[in-house]
NUMIVO-731700 format. One line per 8 residues: for each residue x, y, z of C-alpha. Coordinates in steps of 0.2 Angstrom, whole numbers. Each point is the difference from the previous one (the first is absolute). Layout:
REM residues N
X Y Z  ...
***
This chain:
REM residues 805
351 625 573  18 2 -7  0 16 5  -3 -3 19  13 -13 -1  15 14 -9  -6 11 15  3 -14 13
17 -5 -9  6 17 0  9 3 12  8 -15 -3  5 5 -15  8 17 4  13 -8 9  16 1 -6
8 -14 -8  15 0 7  -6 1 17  -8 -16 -5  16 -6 -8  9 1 17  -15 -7 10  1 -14 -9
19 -2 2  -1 1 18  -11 -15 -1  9 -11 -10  15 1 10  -10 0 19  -13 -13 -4  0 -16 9
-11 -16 0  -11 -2 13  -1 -13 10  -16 -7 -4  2 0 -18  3 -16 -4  -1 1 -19  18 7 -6
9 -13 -10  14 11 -4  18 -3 1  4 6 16  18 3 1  11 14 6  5 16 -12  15 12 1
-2 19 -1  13 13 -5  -3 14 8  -13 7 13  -15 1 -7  -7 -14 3  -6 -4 20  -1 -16 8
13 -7 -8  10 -17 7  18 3 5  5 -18 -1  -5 -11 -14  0 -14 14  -12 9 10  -13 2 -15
1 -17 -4  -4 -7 18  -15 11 0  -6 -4 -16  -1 -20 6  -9 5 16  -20 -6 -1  -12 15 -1
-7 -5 18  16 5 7  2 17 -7  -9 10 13  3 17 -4  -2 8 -18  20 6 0  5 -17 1
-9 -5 -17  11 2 -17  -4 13 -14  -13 -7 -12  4 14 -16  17 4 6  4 -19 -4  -8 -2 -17
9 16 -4  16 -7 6  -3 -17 -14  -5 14 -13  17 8 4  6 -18 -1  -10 -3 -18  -7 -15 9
-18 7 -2  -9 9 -12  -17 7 7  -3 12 15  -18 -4 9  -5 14 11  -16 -5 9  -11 14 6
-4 -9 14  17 4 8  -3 17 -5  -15 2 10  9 -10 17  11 14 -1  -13 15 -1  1 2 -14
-18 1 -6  4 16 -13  16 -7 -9  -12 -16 -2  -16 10 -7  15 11 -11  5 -18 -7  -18 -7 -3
-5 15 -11  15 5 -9  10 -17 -1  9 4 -16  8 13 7  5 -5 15  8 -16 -10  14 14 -5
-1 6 16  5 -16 10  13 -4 -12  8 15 3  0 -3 18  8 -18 -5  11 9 -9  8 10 14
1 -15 12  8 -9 -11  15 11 -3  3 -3 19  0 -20 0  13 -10 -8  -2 -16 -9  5 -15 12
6 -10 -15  11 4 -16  -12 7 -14  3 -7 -18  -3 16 -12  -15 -2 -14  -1 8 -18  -7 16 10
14 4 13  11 0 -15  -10 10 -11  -1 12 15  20 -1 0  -1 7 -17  -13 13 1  9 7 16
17 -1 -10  -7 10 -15  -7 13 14  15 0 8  9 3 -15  -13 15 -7  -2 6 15  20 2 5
-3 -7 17  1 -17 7  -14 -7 9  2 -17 1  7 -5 16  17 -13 2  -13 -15 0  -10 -8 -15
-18 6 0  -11 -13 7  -14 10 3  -8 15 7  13 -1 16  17 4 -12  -8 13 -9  5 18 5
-12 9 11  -2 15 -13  -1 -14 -14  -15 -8 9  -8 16 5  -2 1 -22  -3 -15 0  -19 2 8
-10 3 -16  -13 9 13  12 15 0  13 -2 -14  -7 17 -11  -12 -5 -13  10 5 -16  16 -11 7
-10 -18 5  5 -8 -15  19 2 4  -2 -7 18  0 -19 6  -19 -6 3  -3 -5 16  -7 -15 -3
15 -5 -8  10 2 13  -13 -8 12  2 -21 3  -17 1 9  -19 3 0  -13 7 12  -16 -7 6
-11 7 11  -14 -13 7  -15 6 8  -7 -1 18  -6 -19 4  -18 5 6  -4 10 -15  -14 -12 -10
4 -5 -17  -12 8 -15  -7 -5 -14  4 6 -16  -17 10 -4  4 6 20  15 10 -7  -6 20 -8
11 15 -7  0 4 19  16 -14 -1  10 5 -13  16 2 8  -5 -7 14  6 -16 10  -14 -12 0
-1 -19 2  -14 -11 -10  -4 -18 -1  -2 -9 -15  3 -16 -13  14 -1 -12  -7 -2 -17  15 0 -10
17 3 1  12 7 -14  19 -5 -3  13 9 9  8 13 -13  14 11 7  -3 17 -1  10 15 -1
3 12 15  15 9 -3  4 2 -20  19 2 -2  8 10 -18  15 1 -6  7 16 -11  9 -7 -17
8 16 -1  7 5 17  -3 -15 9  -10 8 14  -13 -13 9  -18 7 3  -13 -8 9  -17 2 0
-14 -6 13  -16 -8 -4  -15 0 8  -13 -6 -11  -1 -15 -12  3 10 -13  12 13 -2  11 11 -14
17 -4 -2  13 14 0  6 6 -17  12 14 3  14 -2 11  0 13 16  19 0 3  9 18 3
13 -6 -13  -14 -3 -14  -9 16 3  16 10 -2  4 -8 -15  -16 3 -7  -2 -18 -4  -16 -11 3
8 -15 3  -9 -17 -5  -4 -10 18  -2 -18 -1  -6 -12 14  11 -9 12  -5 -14 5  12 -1 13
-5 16 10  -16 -3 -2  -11 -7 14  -14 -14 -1  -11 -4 13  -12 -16 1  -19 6 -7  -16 -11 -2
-19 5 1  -13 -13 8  -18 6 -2  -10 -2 17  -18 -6 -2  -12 2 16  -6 -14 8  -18 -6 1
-4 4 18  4 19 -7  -10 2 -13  -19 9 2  -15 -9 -6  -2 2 -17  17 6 -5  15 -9 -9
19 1 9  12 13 -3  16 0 -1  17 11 3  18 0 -10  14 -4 13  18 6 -9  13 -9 14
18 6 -2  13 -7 6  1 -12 14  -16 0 1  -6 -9 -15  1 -20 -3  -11 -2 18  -17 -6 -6
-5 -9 -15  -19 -2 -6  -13 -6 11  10 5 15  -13 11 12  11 14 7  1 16 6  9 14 -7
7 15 9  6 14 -13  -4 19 -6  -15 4 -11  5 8 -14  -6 8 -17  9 -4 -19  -6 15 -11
-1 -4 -17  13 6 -11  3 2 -20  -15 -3 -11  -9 -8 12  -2 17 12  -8 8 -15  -15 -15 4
0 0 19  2 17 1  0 4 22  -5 -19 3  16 -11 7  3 -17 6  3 -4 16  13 -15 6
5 -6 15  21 1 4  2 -14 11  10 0 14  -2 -16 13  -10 -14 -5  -6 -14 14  -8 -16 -9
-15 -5 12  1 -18 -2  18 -9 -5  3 -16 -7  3 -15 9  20 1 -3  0 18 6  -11 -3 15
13 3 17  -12 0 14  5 7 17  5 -10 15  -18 0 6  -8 -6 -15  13 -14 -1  0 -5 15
-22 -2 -2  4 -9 -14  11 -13 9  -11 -3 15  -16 -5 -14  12 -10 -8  1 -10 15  -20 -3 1
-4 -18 -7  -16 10 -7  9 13 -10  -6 -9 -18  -19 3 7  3 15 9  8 11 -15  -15 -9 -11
-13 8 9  7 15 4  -2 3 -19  -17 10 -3  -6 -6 16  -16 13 -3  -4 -15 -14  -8 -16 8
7 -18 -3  12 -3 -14  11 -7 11  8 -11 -15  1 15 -12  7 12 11  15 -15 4  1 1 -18
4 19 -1  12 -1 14  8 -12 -10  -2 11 -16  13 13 10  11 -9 7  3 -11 -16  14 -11 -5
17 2 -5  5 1 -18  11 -16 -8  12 6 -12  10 -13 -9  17 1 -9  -7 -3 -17  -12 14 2
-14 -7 6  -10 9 13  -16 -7 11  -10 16 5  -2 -1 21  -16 13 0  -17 -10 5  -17 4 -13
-17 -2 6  -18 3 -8  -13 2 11  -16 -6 -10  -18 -1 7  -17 7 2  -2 20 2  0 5 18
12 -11 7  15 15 3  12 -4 -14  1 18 -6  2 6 21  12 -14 1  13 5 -15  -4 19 4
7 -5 19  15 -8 -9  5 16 -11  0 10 15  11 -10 12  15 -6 -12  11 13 -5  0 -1 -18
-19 -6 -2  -11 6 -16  -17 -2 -2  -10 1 -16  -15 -5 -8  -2 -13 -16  -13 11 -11  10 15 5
15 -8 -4  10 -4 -19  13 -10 -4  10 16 -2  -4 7 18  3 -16 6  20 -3 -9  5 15 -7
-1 15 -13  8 12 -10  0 17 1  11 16 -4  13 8 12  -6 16 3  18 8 2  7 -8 -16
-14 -6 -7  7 -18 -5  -9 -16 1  -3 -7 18  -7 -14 11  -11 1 14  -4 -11 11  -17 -8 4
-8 -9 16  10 -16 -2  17 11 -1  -3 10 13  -5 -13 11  17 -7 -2  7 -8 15  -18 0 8
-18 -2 -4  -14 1 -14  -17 1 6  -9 -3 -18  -19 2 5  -15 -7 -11  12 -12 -9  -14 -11 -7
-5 17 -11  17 5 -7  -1 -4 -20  11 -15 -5  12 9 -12  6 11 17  0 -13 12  13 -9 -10
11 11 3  -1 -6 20  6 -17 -7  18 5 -2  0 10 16  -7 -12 10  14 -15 -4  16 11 -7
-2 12 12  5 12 -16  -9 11 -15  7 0 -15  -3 14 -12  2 3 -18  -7 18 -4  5 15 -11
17 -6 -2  1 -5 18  5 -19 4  2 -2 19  -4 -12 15  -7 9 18  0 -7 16  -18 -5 5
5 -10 17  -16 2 7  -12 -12 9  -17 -1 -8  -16 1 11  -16 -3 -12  -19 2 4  -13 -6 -12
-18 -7 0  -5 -14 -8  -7 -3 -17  -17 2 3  2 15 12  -2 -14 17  3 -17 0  -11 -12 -11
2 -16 9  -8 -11 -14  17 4 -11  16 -7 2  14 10 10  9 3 -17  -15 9 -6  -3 12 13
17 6 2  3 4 -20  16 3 2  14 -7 -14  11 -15 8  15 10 -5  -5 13 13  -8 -8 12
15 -14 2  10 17 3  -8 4 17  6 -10 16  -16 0 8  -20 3 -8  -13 3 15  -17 -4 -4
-10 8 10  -17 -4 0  -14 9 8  -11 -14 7  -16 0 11  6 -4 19  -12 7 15  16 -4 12
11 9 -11  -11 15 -5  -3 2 16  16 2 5  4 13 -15  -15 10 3  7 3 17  18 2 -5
-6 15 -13  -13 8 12  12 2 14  13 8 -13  -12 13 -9  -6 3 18  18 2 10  10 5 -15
14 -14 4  2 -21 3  -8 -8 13  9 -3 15  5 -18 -2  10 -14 7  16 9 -9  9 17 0
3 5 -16  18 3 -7  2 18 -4  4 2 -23  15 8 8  5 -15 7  -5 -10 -14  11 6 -12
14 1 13  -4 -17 1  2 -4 -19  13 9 -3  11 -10 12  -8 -18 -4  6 6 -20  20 -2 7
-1 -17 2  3 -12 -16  -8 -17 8  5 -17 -12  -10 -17 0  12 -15 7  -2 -14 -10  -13 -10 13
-12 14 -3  3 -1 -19  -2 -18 -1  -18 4 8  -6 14 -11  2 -13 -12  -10 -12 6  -15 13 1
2 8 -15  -4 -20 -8  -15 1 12  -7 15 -7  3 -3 -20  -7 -20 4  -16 10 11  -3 13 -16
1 -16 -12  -16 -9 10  -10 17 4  1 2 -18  -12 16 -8  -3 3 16  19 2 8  2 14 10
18 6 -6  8 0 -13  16 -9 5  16 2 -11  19 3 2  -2 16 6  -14 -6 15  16 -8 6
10 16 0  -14 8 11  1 -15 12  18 6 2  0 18 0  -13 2 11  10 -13 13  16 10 -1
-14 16 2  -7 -8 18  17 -6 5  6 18 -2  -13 5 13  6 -12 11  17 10 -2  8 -15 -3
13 -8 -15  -9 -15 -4  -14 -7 -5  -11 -14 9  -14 -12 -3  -12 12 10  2 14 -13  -3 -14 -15
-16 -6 10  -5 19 2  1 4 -19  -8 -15 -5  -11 5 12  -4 18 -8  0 -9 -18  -16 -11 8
-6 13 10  -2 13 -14  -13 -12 -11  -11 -7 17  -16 10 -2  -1 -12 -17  1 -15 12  -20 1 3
-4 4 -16  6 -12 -13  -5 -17 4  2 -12 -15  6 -20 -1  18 5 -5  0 12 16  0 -10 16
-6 14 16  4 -15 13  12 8 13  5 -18 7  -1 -8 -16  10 18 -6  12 -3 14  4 -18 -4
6 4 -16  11 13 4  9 -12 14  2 -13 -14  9 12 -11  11 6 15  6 -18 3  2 -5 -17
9 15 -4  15 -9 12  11 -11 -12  5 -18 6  -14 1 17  -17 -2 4  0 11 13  0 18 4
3 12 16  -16 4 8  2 17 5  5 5 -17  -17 -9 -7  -9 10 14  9 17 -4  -2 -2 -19
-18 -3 3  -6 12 10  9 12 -12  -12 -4 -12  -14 5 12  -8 -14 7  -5 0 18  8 -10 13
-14 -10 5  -3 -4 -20  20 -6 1  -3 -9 16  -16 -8 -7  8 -6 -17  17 -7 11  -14 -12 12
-13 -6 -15  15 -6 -11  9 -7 14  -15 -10 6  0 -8 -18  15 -4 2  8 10 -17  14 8 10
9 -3 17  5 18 13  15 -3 12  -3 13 8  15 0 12  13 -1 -17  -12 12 -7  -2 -10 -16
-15 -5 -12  2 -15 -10  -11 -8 -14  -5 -18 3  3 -8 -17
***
C-alpha cells in the first residue's frame, strides 16, 4: 500500500524545488478573491511595491481604496477584485500581522492541482519553501508606516557590523536594518540556511530569526475530517485534517527557535536553530578569530538574541460517534506554536488541520524503544465547531430569521417544542430547558456579593419517561454542553484533579465536568445514584458557581459557571405513592433548595394519553423523524442563534412587578405551611430567587429590558406545573383538591396582598390564576358561585373585584 502511494507521488516529488518556489510566488502576487467568496475577513486595503515584480498592482492609493469599498455583487470581472496574499504580505511587511494562511483551495482555482498534492504530502518542506517565496516579495514592498526596531534588528546591526568588520567589506546598507528588505542581496543569499555550506551555518543569521511571520497551509474544504485511529504511517508528513474532543490543555511555555551565543573571548555572536524540544547548546565558539587563535572560547546564552515562540500541547480525544463497538477512545498529541495556540480550551469539540509527525526517542530511553517512535500532531488551523454564546456572530441571514420569530407572539411555545420534538409531550419541561439556555444575568454587588444567573433543573420520575433523551438533546445543542453519568462519575471527575505536567513534571490541575462546562451546561445523568461524599462536591458548584481546591500544596478557586441539568429516579426506582413527596425524592434540602425547578414526572395509566404516545413513537421508529404537526420546527441552528442574542439583553424588575413577586412568594411559604408532610416544594429564600431568575430568563426571550407580571405568572406557573402529576395522587385533610374552592383562596390572598383596600384588578386576578394552571371555565365557574352568595362584588366595566365585608 505505501508503496503504490511513493509510486503515485513520484513524480511529484521529482520536481524541482525551485520550480515550485517560483510557482508559488507567482501565486501569491497574482491571486485574487473571487467573487463568490464571501468569507474573507481580511483587511483589505491597498499595498505599495518597489519594483516590478509584482503584477496587478494599484497606481493610486485613492483608486485601491474605492475598490476595496465596492460590494462584491458589483465586482463583475476577476481583475477588478483586490490581492488576497499580496495584502497580508503587505501587513507582514507592515508587522501588523503575524501569520500567513495559504488555502489550497485557491491553489487548486488556479490549476494548480500538483503544487497542491506537493504541499499535502510533504507540508514541512514546503513551509521553508513558501517562506522563501515571502521572503523575496517582501524585499520588493515597503512598509506603509514607520517601523519601531525590536531586540533582533539591533542584534542583526551588530552581527552585520562584526561581518563587516571581519570580513573588510561593508554590507549594510545607509538605512537601519529593519528586516529582510535592508539587508544586502549577497548577505540574504547566506542568510538562507538551505544553502549556506554545511560546515559555515552556525556563523549565519537563522532565518527564522529574521522572519516576523508564520505559514499555514489549510486544506481543501470538501476534504472529510478523520478520526484519529483513521490516521496510519501512510500520513506521516502528510497534511491531514481529523476531528476530535479536547481533553486537556497544557500552559503556554515559550519555547526556543533560534538560540543566540555570545563569545567571552572575542565577542563574536552565534546562533543556533532548533527544531526539536530538546536540543544541545553550543560549547565552542565557531568564529574565524577564535579558530586562528587556537582558543576555544566559552559561549554563554543571550537571551537577548535569542528567539521564543508561543508552545502548548492539548491532547485530542475522539469523540463517541467515532469509536467502534467494543473499543475505548484514542487520542493524539497536538504541539501548536505560535499564533496558533491559546484557540481552544477543554471540552471544545474542534477540528484540527496540521502535519502528522513522528518524535523518535532519544537518550536512554531509545535504548528501550529501540525503531518504535511517537507520533504527534503539529497543528496548524484549528476551527472550534460550536462557539459560545459571546463569540457567536451569526450572518445577515441567520439574523435577520431570528428577528422575524422574535416577532411571533408564539415564540415561548414554538422554541419549546422545537426541542427534541422526536420526544412526545413535555411541553412544560422542554419550556424549562429553553429557559435553562437562555438563563439570567449575573448580579454583582460592590461588596462582593455575586447572585449566580444560570437556571438548575432535575428531572425526576419513573423510568421511560425520556429524561436521559432529553439531557442528551441538551449536551448536544448548546455549545459548551457536557454530559456524564453519576455512577460513572467522582467527586474528582466532577471538580477537579491533580496530575503531573508531562513537560516539567510539576504539580498540575485538571479540570473536570463542572469546569469544563464553564460558561455552559452539565448534564449529570443517574443523579439519584451518585454516592453522597461526591455529590457534595455539586453543592458548591451549584450556588458559588466556583471550586475550591486545596491539594498537594495547591490552594486555588476554578470557575464552574455552568447551569446544572439533573436526572434521577425516585427512591424506590418509580413513584411510591403511599410515601410523602419528601420521601421519594431523597434528596438533602441543602441540594434540592439549589435547583430552580424539580419535575416529577410520573408515569400514570391514561388510555387517552397512551394512546396518544403509542402513536407518537410508532410513527418515529417507523418514519425516522417527528410527526408532521400543527408547528414547523425551529432549526438547533437557529435555536442557539436565537439564545445567543436573547443573552445581550440585561432585563430589570420595576418596582410594581417586585411588589408582586412579594405577594406570591407569601402565598407559597403560607400554601406549604397547610399542605404540611405533604407540601409539594420546598419553598425557601432561594425559591424566590428562582421566581426572579427565571422571569428575567422569559423576558430575555421576549427580547425585551424589563420584566412584567406575565413572566412572574409564567414561572409561578412552571413552579406549579413541575409537581401536578402529585395533584391526583395525595388526597389527605390538610390537602384540599377543590379547584373552586382552590381558586377562591388564591383570589383572597391576591386582594389582601393590596395594603389599605379591599379590592383588587380583575385581570391581574384572572392572569395570576390561570398561571397557576386552572382552566378558564374553573375561573369563570368560581367568579359566578361566590358572587351569587354575595362574598365579593365584579365591576366589570372598571375591571375591579371587591370583597363584601
Amino acid at each position: 500500500m505505501v508503496q503504490n502511494m511513493l509510486a503515485a507521488h513520484l513524480p511529484v516529488l521529482l520536481k524541482p524545488y525551485n520550480q515550485y518556489k517560483n510557482d508559488l510566488i507567482q501565486f501569491l502576487q497574482n491571486f485574487r478573491v473571487v467573487n463568490d467568496e464571501s468569507m474573507y475577513s481580511y483587511n483589505l486595503g491597498p499595498y505599495t511595491s518597489e519594483g516590478t515584480g509584482v503584477s496587478g498592482i494599484e497606481s493610486s492609493p485613492q483608486d485601491s481604496e474605492e475598490s476595496s469599498l465596492l460590494p462584491t455583487s458589483s465586482l463583475t470581472t476577476n481583475e477588478q477584485m483586490p490581492h488576497k496574499y499580496m495584502l497580508q504580505i503587505q501587513e507582514i511587511a507592515n508587522r501588523t500581522r503575524n501569520a500567513l494562511s495559504i488555502e489550497l483551495d485557491d491553489i487548486t482555482a488556479e490549476g494548480r492541482e500538483e503544487l497542491a498534492q506537493a504541499i499535502t504530502i510533504n507540508t514541512l518542506r514546503f513551509i521553508e519553501i513558501a517562506s522563501q517565496a515571502v521572503d523575496e516579495i517582501l524585499r520588493t514592498l515597503k512598509p506603509q508606516q514607520p517601523i519601531v526596531k525590536d531586540q533582533f534588528d539591533i542584534v542583526i546591526e551588530q552581527y552585520m557590523q562584526l561581518e563587516s568588520d571581519y570580513r573588510g567589506t561593508h554590507v549594510m546598507n545607509d538605512e537601519s536594518a529593519l528586516g529582510p528588505a535592508e539587508l544586502n542581496p549577497r548577505v540574504m543569499a547566506e542568510l538562507d540556511p538551505l544553502n549556506a555550506p554545511i560546515e559555515d551555518q552556525q556563523n549565519k543569521i537563522p532565518a527564522q530569526l529574521v522572519r516576523r511571520y508564520e505559514i499555514h497551509f489549510i486544506p481543501a474544504t470538501n476534504i472529510k475530517p478523520l478520526s484519529i485511529r483513521e490516521i496510519t504511517a501512510a500520513d506521516i508528513g502528510h497534511l491531514v485534517k481529523i476531528k476530535g474532543l479536547v481533553v486537556r490543555v497544557l500552559d503556554v511555555k515559550p519555547r526556543v527557535v533560534v538560540a543566540c551565543y555570545s563569545c567571552e573571548s572575542c565577542g563574536f555572536q552565534a546562533f543556533q536553530q532548533v527544531n526539536s524540544r530538546k536540543f544541545m547548546p553550543l560549547v565552542t565558539c565557531p568564529s574565524a578569530e577564535c579558530r586562528t587563535n587556537k582558543k576555544s572560547g566559552e559561549l554563554y546564552l543571550n537571551m537577548r538574541g535569542t528567539k521564543f515562540v508561543k508552545y502548548q500541547e492539548i491532547r485530542l480525544q475522539e469523540t463517541a460517534d467515532q469509536v467502534p463497538v467494543g473499543h475505548i477512545p484514542r487520542a493524539v498529541t497536538l504541539q501548536l506554536l505560535g499564533e496558533v495556540a491559546k484557540q481552544c480550551s477543554a471540552g471544545d469539540l474542534v477540528t484540527v488541520c496540521g502535519v502528522f509527525l513522528p518524535t523518535p526517542q532519544t537518550g536512554f530511553h531509545s535504548f528501550h524503544a529501540g525503531l518504535v517512535a511517537d507520533t504527534f500532531l503539529q497543528g496548524m488551523h484549528i476551527e472550534r465547531n460550536k462557539k459560545t454564546y459571546e463569540e457567536f456572530i451569526p450572518s445577515v441571514e441567520v439574523d435577520n430569521q431570528v428577528l422575524e420569530l422574535s416577532k411571533d407572539a408564539q415564540v415561548y411555545e414554538l422554541l419549546a417544542k422545537s426541542i427534541a420534538p422526536e420526544i412526545y409531550g413535555h411541553l412544560d419541561v422542554k419550556k424549562a430547558l429553553l429557559l435553562l439556555m437562555v438563563g439570567a444575568p449575573l448580579r454583582r454587588f460592590q461588596d462582593g456579593v455575586r447572585l449566580r444567573g444560570d437556571i438548575h433543573v432535575c428531572l425526576m420520575g419513573d423510568p421511560g419517561v425520556a429524561k436521559s433523551q432529553l439531557l442528551k438533546h441538551i449536551a448536544t445543542i448548546t455549545p459548551r454542553g457536557v454530559y456524564t453519568t453519576g455512577k460513572g462519575s467522582s467527586g474528582v471527575g466532577l471538580t477537579a484533579a491533580v496530575l503531573r505536567d508531562p513537560l516539567t513534571n510539576e504539580l498540575m490541575l485538571e479540570g473536570g465536568a463542572l469546569v469544563i462546562a464553564d460558561m455552559g451546561v452539565a448534564c449529570i445523568d443517574e443523579f439519584d445514584k451518585m454516592d453522597e461524599v461526591d455529590r457534595t462536591a455539586i453543592h458548591e458548584v451549584m450556588e458559588q458557581q466556583t471550586v475550591s481546591i486545596a491539594k498537594a500544596g495547591i490552594t486555588t478557586t476554578l470557575n464552574a459557571r455552568a447551569a446544572v441539568l439533573a436526572a434521577a429516579n425516585p427512591a424506590y426506582g418509580r413513584y411510591n405513592k403511599k410515601k410523602t413527596p419528601s420521601q421519594n425524592i431523597n434528596l438533602p434540602p441543602a441540594l434540592l433548595s439549589r435547583f430552580d425547578l424539580l419535575f416529577l414526572l410520573i408515569d400514570t395509566p391514561s388510555e387517552t394519553q397512551d394512546f396518544q404516545l403509542a402513536k407518537h413513537v410508532t410513527y418515529v421508529h417507523r418514519v425516522g423523524k417527528h410527526p408532521e404537526d400543527d408547528f414547523h420546527p425551529v432549526d438547533p441552528q437557529l435555536i442557539r442563534a436565537y439564545v445567543a442574542k436573547a443573552k445581550r439583553y440585561n432585563p430589570v424588575i420595576p418596582s410594581v412587578v417586585s411588589k408582586y413577586v412579594v405577594n406570591n412568594y407569601v402565598a407559597m411559604r403560607d400554601k406549604e405551611k397547610k399542605a404540611g408532610e405533604w407540601a409539594e416544594n420546598y419553598t425557601s429564600a432561594r425559591t424566590l430567587l428562582s421566581i426572579l431568575r427565571l422571569s428575567q430568563a422569559l423576558a430575555r426571550i421576549r427580547f425585551s429590558n424589563f420584566v412584567e407580571h406575565a413572566d412572574v405568572d409564567e414561572a409561578i406557573r412552571l413552579l406549579e406545573s413541575s409537581k401536578s402529576s402529585l395533584r391526583e395522587e395525595h388526597h389527605s385533610k390538610n390537602y384540599n383538591v377543590d379547584p373552586v374552592a382552590e381558586i377562591y383562596r388564591h383570589v383572597c390572598e391576591a386582594i389582601h396582598g393590596m395594603e389599605g383596600t379591599s379590592e383588587a384588578v380583575l385581570s391581574d386576578v384572572e392572569r395570576q390564576i390561570l398561571g397557576r394552571g386552572y382552566s378558564h371555565d374553573q375561573w369563570t365557574k368560581c367568579l359566578e358561585e361566590y358572587e351569587q352568595l354575595n362574598i365579593w362584588m365584579i365591576d366589570r366595566n372598571l375591571d375591579k373585584i371587591r370583597l363584601v365585608a
